[in-house]
N, C-alpha and C positions, 0 to 999 in steps of 0.2 A: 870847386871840387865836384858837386853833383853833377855839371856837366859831363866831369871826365870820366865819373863813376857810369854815367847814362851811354856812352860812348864804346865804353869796356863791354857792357852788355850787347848793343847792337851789333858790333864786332865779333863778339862770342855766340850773339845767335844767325850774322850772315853765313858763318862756314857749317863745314857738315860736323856737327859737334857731339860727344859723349866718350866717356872712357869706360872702363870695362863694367859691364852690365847693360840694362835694358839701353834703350837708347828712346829719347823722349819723356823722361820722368824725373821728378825732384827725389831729392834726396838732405838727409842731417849728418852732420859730424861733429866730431870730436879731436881737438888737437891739443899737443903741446908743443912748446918751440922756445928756444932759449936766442935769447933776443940780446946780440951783444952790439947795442948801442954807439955811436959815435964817442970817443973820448971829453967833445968838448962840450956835450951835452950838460953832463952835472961835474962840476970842476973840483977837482979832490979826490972823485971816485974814478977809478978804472974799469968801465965800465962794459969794457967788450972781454974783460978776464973773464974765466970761466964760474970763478967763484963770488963775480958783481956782475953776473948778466942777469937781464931778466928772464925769470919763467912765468910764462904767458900759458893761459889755460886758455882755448879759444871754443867758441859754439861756431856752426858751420851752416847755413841754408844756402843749397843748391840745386841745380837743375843743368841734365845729362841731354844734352843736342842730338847727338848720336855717338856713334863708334870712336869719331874722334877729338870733339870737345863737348867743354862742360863750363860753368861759369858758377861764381859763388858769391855768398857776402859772410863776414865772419867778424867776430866781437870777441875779443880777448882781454883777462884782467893779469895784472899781474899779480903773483901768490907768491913770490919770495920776497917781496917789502923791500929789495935792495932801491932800488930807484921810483916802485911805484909807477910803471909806465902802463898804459892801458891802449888798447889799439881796434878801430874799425879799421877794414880792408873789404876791398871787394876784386878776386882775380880770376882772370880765364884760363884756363887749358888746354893746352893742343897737345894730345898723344898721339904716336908712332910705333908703326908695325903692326905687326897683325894683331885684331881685336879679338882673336880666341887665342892669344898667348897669357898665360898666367900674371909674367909681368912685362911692362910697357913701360917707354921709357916717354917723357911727358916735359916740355916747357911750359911758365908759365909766366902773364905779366900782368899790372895792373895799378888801381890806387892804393893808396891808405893814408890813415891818421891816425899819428903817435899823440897822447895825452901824458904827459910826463910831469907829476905832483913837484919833483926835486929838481926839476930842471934848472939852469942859471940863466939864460934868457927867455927861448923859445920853449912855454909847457905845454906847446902844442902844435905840431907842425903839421904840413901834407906831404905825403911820399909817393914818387911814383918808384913801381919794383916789378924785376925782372926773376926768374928763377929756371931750376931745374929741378928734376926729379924722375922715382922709379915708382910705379903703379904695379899693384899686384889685387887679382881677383878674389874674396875671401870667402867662402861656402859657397853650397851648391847653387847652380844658379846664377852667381855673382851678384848675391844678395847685399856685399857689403862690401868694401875698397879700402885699403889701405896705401896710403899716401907717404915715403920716405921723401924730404926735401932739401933743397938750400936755396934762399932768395937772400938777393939786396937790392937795400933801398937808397934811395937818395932824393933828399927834400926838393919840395920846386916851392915851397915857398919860406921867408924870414934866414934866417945864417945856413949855411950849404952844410948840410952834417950828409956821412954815409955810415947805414947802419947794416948790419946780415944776422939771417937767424938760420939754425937750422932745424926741423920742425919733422914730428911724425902725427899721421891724423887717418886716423879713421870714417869712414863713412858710411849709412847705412842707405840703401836703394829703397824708395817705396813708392806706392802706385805703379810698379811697374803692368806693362799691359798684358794677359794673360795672353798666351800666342792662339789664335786664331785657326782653330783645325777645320777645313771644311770639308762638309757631312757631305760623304758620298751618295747622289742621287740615285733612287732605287731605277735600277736598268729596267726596265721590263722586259719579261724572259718571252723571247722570241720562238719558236718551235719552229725545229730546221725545217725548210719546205722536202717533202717527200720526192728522192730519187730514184730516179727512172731505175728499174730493176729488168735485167733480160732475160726471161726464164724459158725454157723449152720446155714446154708443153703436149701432150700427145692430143690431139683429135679424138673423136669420136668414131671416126672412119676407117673401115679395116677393110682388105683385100684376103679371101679365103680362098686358096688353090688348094687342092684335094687331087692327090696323082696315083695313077695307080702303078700297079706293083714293080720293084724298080725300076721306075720311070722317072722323068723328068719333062717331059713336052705335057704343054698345057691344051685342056679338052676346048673347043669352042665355045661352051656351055658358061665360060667363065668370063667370056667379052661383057654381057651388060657391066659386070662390074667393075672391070677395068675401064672403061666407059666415064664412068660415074666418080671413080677415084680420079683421072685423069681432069676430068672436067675441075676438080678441084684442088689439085697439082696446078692447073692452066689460070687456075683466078686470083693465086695470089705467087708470086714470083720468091716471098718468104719461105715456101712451104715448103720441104723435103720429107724422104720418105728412108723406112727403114726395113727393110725383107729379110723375113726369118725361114730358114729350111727345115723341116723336120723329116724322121724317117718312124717305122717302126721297128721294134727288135730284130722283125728276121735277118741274122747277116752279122758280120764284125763289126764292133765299136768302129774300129777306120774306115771300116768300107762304107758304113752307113752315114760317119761323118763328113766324107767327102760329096754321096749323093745328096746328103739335104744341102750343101753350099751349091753343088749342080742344079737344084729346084730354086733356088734363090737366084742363082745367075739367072733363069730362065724367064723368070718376072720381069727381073729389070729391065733382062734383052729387050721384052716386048716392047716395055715401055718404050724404051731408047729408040727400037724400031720401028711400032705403028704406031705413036703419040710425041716420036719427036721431042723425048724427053731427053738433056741432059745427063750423060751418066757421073756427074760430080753430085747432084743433087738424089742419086740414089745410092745406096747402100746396103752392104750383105751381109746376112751373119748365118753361119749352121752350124746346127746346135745336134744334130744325129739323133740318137734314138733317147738324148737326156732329160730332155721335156715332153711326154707324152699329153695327149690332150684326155686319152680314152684307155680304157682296160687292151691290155695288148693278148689277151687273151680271147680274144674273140675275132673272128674277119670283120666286122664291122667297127670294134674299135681300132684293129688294124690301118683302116683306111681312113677313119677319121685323123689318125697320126701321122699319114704318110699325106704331108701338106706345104705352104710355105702362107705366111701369113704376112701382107703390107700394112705396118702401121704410118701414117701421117704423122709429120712433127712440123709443127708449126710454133717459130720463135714467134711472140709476142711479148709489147713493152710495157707488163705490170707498175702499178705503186702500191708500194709497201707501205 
């Protein structure tokens, strides 16, 4: 018999083995099971009635494979003195469906040894048994198993008896392995690399035209600086320019508005015409007599406000 006993186990731990709870951890129970006996065991008593069967209190030591078997060994005495029967077992389980369903439905097979005090020939035979059953998960966790069943057995050794019990058993999980949370590694905080930003920028560099009184053609007096601006229009292909027209009050808001755009055209033109500049890369704006530079109460601030002023704009590619 320890052969077969030793057999049951390697069998029970080649497959992927455990029922509901951790999977890889022993566990203890507690059973009872009404054990109706072959007839021809003790001669006189009817012994598979329900009122001469035995009741068997069993202890349980087991160990959970995985998800879907598990294997035990269990020691049971009898407590109702009807026949006196006492029983080692050792059986495996194989459950079915899914392993986070509450209840499972489970076969099982294995050895055992009936000890039977009032026996008439055999007070002690060996059984091999076959079974079925329903598994349910019991607390959180699935700290603990309850087991509803029915096995039968039938001797393989001394007179051929067949005996069935049906059996409720509890079990409790322990050692299970705490689960395993892993500690997120501190990222190192990276600092975005700095993006190109395009901002337009004004120069340094300004073009002052001063016209006299409604006028609009520019004096020769004014070439060095066109000169000077151009030359730095010509050194960078980025660079554009923006011409303001102004006037002084004498005259109508429109009419003054119109001639400072006329003093703005008048810059550009040149450019456009003696410097060969592009007229996309210049630009106009008049503004009339709403931005004064100088008291217009005077001829001298008069004329400093009758003007057109070139600012340089040059994009460049800042980091913020």
């Amino acid at each position: 018999m320890g052969i077969g006993l030793a057999a049951i186990l390697v069998c029970a731990g080649g497959g992927t083995a455990s029922a509901q709870g951790q999977s890889g951890t022993p566990y203890i129970g507690l059973g009872a099971s009404s054990l109706a006996l072959d007839d021809d065991r003790v001669v006189g008593v009817p012994t598979r009635s329900p009122g001469h069967s035995s009741k068997v209190i069993s202890l349980f030591l087991g160990y959970r494979f995985d998800e879907n078997w598990s294997a035990d060994v269990s020691f049971g005495g009898d407590v109702s003195n009807n026949v006196d029967a006492d029983e080692f077992a050792l059986n495996a389980y194989r459950y079915f469906g899914d392993s986070n369903a509450r209840w499972r439905p489970y076969v099982s097979g294995g050895l055992s040894n009936f000890s039977i005090d009032d026996a008439t020939d055999d007070d002690s035979t060996d059984q091999v048994q076959i079974g079925l059953g329903v598994s349910a998960a019991l607390g959180a966790g699935d700290d603990a198993e309850l087991r509803l069943g029915y096995q039968h057995y039938s001797t393989i050794s001394g007179d051929s008896y067949d005996d069935d019990a049906w059996y409720v058993r509890v079990n409790w999980n322990f050692g299970n392995p705490a689960p395993v949370v892993a500690q997120a590694q501190a990222q190192p905080v990276v600092a975005p690399a700095p993006q190109p930003v395009e901002k337009e920028v004004t120069d340094t560099y300004e073009l002052l035209v001063e016209f006299d009184f409604d006028k609009s053609n520019i004096r020769s007096v004014y070439e060095p600086q066109f000169r000077e601006i151009a030359d730095k229009l010509n050194s960078d292909s980025n660079v554009s320019m923006m011409i303001e027209g102004h006037t002084d009050w004498i005259g109508t808001d429109e009419y003054n508005q119109a001639l400072s755009i006329r003093r703005a055209q008048a810059v550009k033109q040149k450019f456009v015409d003696d410097y060969g500049f592009s007229p996309d890369r210049i630009d106009i704006e008049g503004y009339g007599e709403s931005r004064p530079k100088a008291s217009n109460e005077t001829a001298e601030g008069r004329q400093r406000n009758r003007r057109a002023v070139a600012v340089i704009l040059r994009v460049r590619t800042v980091t913020e």
